[in-house]
C-alpha positions as a printed Julia matrix, in Angstrom:
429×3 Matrix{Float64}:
  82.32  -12.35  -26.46
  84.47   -9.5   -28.36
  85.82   -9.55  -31.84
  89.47   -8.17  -32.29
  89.68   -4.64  -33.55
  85.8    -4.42  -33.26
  83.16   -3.35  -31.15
  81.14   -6.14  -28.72
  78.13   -7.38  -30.21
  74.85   -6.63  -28.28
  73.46   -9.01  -25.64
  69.97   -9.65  -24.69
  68.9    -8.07  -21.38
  68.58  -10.61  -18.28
  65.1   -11.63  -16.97
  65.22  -12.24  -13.85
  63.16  -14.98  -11.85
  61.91  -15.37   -8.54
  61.07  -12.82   -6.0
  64.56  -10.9    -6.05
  64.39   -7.26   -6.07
  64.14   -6.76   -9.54
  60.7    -8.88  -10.07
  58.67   -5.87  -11.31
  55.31   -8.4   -10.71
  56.03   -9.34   -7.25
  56.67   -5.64   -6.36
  53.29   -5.07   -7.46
  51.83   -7.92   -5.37
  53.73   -6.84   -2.0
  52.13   -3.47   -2.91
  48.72   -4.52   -3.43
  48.85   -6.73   -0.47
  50.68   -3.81    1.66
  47.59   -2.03    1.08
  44.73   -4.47    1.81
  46.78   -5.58    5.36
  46.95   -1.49    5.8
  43.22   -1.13    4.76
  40.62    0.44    8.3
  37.44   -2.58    8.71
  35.08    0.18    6.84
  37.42    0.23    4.1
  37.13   -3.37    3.41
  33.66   -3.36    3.96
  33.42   -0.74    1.47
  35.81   -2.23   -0.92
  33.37   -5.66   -0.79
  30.3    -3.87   -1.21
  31.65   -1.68   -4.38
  33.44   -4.22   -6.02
  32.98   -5.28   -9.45
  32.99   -9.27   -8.5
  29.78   -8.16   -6.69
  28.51   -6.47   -9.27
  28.86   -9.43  -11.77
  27.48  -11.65   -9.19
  23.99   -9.81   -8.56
  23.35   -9.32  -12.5
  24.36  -13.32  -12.51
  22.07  -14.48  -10.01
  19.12  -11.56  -11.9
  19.43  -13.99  -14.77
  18.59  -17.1   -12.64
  15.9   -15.7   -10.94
  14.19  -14.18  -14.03
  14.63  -17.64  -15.81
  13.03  -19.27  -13.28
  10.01  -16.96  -12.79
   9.74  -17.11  -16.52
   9.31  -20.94  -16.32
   7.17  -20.85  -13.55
   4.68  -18.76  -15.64
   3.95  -22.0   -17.51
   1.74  -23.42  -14.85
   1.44  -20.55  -11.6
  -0.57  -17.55  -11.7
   1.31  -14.02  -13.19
   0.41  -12.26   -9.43
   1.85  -15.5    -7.69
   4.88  -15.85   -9.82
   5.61  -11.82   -9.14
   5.35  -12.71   -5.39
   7.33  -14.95   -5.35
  10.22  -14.22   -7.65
  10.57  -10.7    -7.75
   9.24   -8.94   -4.31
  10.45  -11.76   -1.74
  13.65  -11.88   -0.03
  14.58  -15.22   -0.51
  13.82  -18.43   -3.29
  13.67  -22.01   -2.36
  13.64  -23.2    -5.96
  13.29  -26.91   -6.27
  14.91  -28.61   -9.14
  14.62  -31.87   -9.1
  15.45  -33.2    -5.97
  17.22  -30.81   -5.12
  15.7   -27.38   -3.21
  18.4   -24.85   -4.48
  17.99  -21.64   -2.32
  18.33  -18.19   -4.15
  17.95  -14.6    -2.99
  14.89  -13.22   -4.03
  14.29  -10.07   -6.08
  13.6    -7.94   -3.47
  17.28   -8.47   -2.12
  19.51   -8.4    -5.47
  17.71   -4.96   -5.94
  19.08   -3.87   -2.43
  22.33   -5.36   -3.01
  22.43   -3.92   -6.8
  21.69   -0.49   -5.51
  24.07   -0.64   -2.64
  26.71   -1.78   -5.18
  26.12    1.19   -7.55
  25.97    3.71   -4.65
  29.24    2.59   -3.32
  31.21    0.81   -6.54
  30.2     3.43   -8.6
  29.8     6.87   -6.9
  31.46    7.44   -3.49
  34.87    5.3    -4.37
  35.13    6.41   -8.11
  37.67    8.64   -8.58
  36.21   11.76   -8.82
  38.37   13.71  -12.07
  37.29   15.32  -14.88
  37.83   12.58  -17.49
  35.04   10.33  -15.26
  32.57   13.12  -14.73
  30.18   11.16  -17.53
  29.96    7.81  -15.83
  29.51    9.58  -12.24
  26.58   11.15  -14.23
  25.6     8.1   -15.67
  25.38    5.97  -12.45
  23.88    8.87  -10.96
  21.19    8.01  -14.02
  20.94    4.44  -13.34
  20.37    5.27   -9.1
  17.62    7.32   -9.96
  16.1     4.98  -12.17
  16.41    2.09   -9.38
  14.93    4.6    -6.54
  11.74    5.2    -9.04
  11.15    1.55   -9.09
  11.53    1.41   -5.15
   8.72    4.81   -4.62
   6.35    2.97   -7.35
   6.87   -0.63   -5.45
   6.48    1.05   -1.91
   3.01    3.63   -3.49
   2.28    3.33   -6.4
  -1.52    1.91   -6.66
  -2.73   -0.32   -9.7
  -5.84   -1.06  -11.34
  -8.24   -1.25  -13.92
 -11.33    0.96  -15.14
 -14.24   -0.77  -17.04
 -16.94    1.01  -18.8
 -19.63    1.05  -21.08
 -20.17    3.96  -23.43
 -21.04    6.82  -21.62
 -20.32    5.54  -18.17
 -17.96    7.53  -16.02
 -16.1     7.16  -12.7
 -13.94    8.91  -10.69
 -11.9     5.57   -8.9
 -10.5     2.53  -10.84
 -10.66   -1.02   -9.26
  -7.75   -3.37   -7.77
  -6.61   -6.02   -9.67
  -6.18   -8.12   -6.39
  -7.17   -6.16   -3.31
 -11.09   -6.58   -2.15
 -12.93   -4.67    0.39
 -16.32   -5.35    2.41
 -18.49   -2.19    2.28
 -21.31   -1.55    4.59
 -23.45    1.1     3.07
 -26.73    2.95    3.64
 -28.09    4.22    0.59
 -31.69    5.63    2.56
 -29.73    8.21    4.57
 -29.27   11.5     3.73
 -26.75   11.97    2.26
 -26.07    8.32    1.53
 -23.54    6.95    3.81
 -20.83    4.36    3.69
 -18.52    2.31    5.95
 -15.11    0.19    4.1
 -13.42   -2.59    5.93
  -9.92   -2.82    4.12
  -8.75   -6.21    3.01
  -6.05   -6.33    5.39
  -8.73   -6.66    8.41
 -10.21  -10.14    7.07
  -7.68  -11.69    4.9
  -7.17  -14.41    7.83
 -10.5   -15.44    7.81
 -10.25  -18.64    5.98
  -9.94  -22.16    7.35
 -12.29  -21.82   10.8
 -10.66  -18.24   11.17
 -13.04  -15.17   12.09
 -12.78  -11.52   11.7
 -14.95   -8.9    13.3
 -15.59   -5.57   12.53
 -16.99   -2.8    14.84
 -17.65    0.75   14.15
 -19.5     3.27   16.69
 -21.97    4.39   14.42
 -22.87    1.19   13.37
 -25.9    -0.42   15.41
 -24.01   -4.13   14.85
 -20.94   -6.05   14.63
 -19.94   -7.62   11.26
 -18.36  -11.12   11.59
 -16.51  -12.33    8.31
 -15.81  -16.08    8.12
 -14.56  -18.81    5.49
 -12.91  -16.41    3.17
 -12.19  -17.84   -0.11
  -9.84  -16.52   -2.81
 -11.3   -17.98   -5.34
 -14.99  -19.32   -5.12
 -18.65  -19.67   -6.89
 -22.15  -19.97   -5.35
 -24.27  -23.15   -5.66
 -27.49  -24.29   -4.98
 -27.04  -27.26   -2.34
 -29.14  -30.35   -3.57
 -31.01  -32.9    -1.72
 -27.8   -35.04   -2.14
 -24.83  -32.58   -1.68
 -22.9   -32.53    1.76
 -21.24  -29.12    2.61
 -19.15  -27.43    5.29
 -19.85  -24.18    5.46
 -23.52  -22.39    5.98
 -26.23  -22.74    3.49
 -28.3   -19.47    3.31
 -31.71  -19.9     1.6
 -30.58  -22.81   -0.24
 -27.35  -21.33   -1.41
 -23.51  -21.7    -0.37
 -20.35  -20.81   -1.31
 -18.16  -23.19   -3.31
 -14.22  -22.53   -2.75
 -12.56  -23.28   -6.17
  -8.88  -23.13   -7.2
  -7.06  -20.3    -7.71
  -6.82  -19.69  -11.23
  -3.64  -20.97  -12.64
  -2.72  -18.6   -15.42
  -4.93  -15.02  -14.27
  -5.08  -14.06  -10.63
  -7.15  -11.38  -11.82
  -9.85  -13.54  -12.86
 -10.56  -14.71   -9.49
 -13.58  -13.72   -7.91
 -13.48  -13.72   -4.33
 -16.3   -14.44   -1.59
 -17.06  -14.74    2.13
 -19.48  -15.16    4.79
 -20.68  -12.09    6.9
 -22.86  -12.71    9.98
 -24.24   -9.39   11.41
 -24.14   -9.29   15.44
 -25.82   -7.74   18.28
 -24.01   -8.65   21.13
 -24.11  -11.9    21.16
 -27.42  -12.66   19.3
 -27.0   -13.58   15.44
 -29.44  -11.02   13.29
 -28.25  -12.59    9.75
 -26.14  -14.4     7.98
 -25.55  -13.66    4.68
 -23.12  -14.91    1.5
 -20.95  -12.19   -0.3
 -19.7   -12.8    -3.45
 -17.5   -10.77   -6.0
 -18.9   -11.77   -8.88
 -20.73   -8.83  -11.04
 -24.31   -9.36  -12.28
 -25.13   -8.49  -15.81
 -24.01   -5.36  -17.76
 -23.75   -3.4   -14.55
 -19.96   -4.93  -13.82
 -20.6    -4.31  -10.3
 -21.58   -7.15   -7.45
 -25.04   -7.18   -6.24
 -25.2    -6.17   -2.45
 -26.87   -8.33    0.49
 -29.66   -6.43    2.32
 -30.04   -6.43    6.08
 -32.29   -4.48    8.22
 -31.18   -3.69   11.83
 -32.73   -1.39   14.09
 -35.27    0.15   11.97
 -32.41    1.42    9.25
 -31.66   -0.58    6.01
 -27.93   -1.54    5.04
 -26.56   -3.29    2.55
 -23.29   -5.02    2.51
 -21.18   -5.42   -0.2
 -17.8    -7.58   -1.36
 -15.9    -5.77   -4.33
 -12.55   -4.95   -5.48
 -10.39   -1.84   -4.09
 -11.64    1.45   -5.38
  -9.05    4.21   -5.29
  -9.95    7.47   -6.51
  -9.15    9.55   -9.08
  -8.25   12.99   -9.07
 -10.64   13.8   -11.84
 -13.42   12.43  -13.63
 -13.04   10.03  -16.31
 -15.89    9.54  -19.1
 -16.05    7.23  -21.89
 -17.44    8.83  -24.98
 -16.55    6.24  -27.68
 -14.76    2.94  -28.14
 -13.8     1.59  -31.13
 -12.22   -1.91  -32.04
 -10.74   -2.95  -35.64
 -10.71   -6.93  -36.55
  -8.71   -8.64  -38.61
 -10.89   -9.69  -41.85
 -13.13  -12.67  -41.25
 -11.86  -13.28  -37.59
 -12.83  -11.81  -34.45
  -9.53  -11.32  -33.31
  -8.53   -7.1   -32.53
  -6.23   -5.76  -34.97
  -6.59   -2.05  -33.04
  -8.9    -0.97  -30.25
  -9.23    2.56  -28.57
 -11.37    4.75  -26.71
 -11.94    8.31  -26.54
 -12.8     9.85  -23.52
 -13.58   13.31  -21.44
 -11.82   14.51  -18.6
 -13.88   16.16  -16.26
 -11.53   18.09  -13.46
 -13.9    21.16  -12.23
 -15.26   23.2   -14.6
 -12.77   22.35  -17.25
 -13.59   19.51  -19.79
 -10.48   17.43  -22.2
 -10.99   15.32  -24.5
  -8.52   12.61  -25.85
  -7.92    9.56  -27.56
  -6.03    7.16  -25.64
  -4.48    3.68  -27.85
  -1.63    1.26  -27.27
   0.94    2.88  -26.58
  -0.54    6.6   -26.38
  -1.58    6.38  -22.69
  -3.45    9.36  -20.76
  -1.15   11.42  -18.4
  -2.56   13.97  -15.88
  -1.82   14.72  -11.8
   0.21   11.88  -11.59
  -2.06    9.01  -13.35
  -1.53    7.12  -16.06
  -4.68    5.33  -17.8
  -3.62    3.0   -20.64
  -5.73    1.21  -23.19
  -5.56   -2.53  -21.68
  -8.6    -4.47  -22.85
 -12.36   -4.86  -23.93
 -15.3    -7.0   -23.82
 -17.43   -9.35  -23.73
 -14.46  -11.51  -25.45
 -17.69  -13.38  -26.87
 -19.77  -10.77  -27.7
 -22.28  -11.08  -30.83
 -21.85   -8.21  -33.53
 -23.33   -5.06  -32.27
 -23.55   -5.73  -28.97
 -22.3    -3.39  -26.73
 -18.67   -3.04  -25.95
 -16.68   -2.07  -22.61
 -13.19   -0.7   -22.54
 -10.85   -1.61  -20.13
  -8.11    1.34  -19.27
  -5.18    0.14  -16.97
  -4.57    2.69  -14.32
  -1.55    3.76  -12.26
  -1.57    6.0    -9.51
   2.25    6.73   -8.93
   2.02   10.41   -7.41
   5.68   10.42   -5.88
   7.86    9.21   -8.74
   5.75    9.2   -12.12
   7.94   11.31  -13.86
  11.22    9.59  -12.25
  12.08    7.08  -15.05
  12.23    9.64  -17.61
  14.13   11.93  -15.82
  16.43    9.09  -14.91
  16.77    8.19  -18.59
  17.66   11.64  -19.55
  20.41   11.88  -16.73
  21.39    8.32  -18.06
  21.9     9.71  -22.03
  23.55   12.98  -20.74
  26.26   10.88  -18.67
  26.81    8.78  -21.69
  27.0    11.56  -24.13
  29.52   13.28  -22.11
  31.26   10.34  -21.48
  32.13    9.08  -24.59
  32.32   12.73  -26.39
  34.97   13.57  -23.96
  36.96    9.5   -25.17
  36.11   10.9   -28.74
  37.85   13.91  -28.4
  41.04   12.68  -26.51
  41.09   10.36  -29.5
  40.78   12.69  -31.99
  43.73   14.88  -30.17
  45.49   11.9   -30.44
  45.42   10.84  -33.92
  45.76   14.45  -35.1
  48.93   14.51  -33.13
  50.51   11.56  -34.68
């Protein structure tokens, strides 16, 4: 509408509805769909694997499957729980009734790394302003390829001593080995049979073990995870052999520390097919010595003994405990502080340091933390053992901080480079 002798007042600008040609939205969405009809297969595969739904999905279903392995520590073993959770491929996670299935660790770190590799470094757009967060996923790939390299080599276990003990291996936490050795030769010689070659002798399974310089087969039978010798009474009905009044008792796994578990078996040493012994190996230590007592069999005029113990893996140097020390709180024997100092002995050269929680020993690719001690129930000034936690990660020990620093210098850049386009800004206006 006009007013005479003036100008027309000012009218509000249409918005148009639907999908005419002037529906800014809808152009958009014919765009975005153009594309995606106009996309190659790889392209969508790629475009699935690297998207951000994806991406929120994995980190979703991490939090599941850490809450549930965090429950299940309540009641299942630590090594169990870690089997089960966090290095299978798939969960069948009961709740309730109901048997929910859930992909395990193993597979959301595939999937998470796949993700990064292809979300966040071959289709990011590679310009200057997002030079940072290529760095920074960069970081975080190296940082998940570390934790594959320790998963696939790394080797763990534990070192106990005494004062002024020393060693040159450290023990599994889980893995045993039989060891057939013959300490009257010159040198003294020694024969391993890896845990992987008997672990299915349990449950009226067998496992034999040959080796040309030994005059005998070695026979392992009712392999127990968890077990305890016992004198068989007058009374007591058992399964399994009875050697000189003695068998093995299988127990439960223990519920809360697979690394308390002591494991034993039954060896019978063969000629052929006549029976020379039979004989009970167990992996329980005797005494101060922490190390099991070996069986004794004599074949052929030459004495062996044969032996059940944890893993040893050596060390590239020799590691000597000079002096432990452990601080109580007043009036309770519970450790405020505990450490040990020890010698490195790697040729000719000698170190000495003080390793604490938190202040591990590094050197050729081990690390040797301060884990434990003991007796728990040792009486005042008896003696004391230290127990060191030791890694052997020789392909990727220095990977995590490396990947950290890669990490910090992607995020640095990153947001210095946002600080300064704001600052540009702002000084502008």
């Amino acid at each position: 509408m006009s007013h005479e002798g003036g100008v027309s007042a000012p009218q509000a600008p249409r918005i148009r509805s639907g999908n005419g040609s002037g529906n800014g939205a809808g152009e958009v969405r014919s765009v975005v769909a153009e594309r995606r009809r106009s996309r190659s297969p790889l392209e969508a595969v790629g475009a699935a694997l690297g998207s951000l739904r994806l991406s929120v999905a994995i980190v979703f279903l991490m939090a599941v499957v850490t809450f549930c392995g965090t429950l299940a520590q309540e009641h299942t073993a630590l090594l169990d729980v870690q089997l089960r959770y966090f290095e299978s491929w798939w969960i069948l996670e009961p709740i309730g009734r109901i048997v929910l299935p859930l992909p395990g660790g193993l597979t959301l770190m595939i999937a998470l790394a796949i993700n990064l590799a292809v979300g966040g470094m071959l289709r990011l757009k590679r310009t200057w302003s997002r030079v940072g967060v290529l760095i920074t996923h960069l970081g975080v790939a190296m940082l998940l390829l570390a934790g594959a390299v320790r998963y696939a080599f790394a080797e763990e276990g534990m070192v106990l001593l005494y004062e002024g003990e020393s060693t040159t291996s450290f023990t599994s936490y889980h893995d045993w080995e039989i060891v057939v050795e013959e300490p009257d030769a010159e040198p003294a010689r020694q024969w391993v049979v890896p845990y992987e070659q008997f672990d299915h002798a349990s449950e009226g399974g067998t496992a034999t073990f040959r080796h040309p310089e030994l005059p005998f087969a070695l026979e392992v039978s009712h392999w127990m995870r968890n077990s305890a010798p016992q004198r068989k009474g007058p009374m007591t009905t058992v399964e399994v052999p009875v050697v000189r009044g003695l068998f093995l008792r299988q127990l439960d796994p223990h519920p809360k520390n697979a690394e308390s578990n002591l494991a034993g078996c039954y060896v019978t040493v063969r000629d052929g097919d006549r029976q020379l012994a039979t004989e009970i190996l167990w992996g329980g230590h005797e005494g101060r010595s922490l190390r099991p007592a070996p069986a004794t069999v004599d074949v052929a005029g030459r004495r062996f003994g044969l032996l059940l113990r944890k893993k040893l893996t050596p060390l590239p140097f020799e590691l000597r405990l000079e002096d432990f020390t452990v601080e109580f709180f007043p009036r309770t024997r519970k450790p405020r502080t505990y450490e040990s100092r020890v010698s490195i002995l790697d040729g000719d050269s000698v170190m000495t340091q003080r390793i604490r929680m938190n202040e591990p020993l590094r050197r050729e690719g081990v690390v040797v933390y301060q884990s434990t001690w003991g007796p728990p129930n040792a009486a005042p000034g008896q003696p004391l053992y230290s127990g060191l936690q030791t890694v052997r990660n020789n392909h990727a020990d220095a990977w995590p901080i490396w990947a950290c620093a890669v990490i910090a210098i992607g995020m640095a850049l990153h947001f210095g480079m946002k600080f300064h386009r704001f600052m540009t800004r702002s000084s502008g206006r």
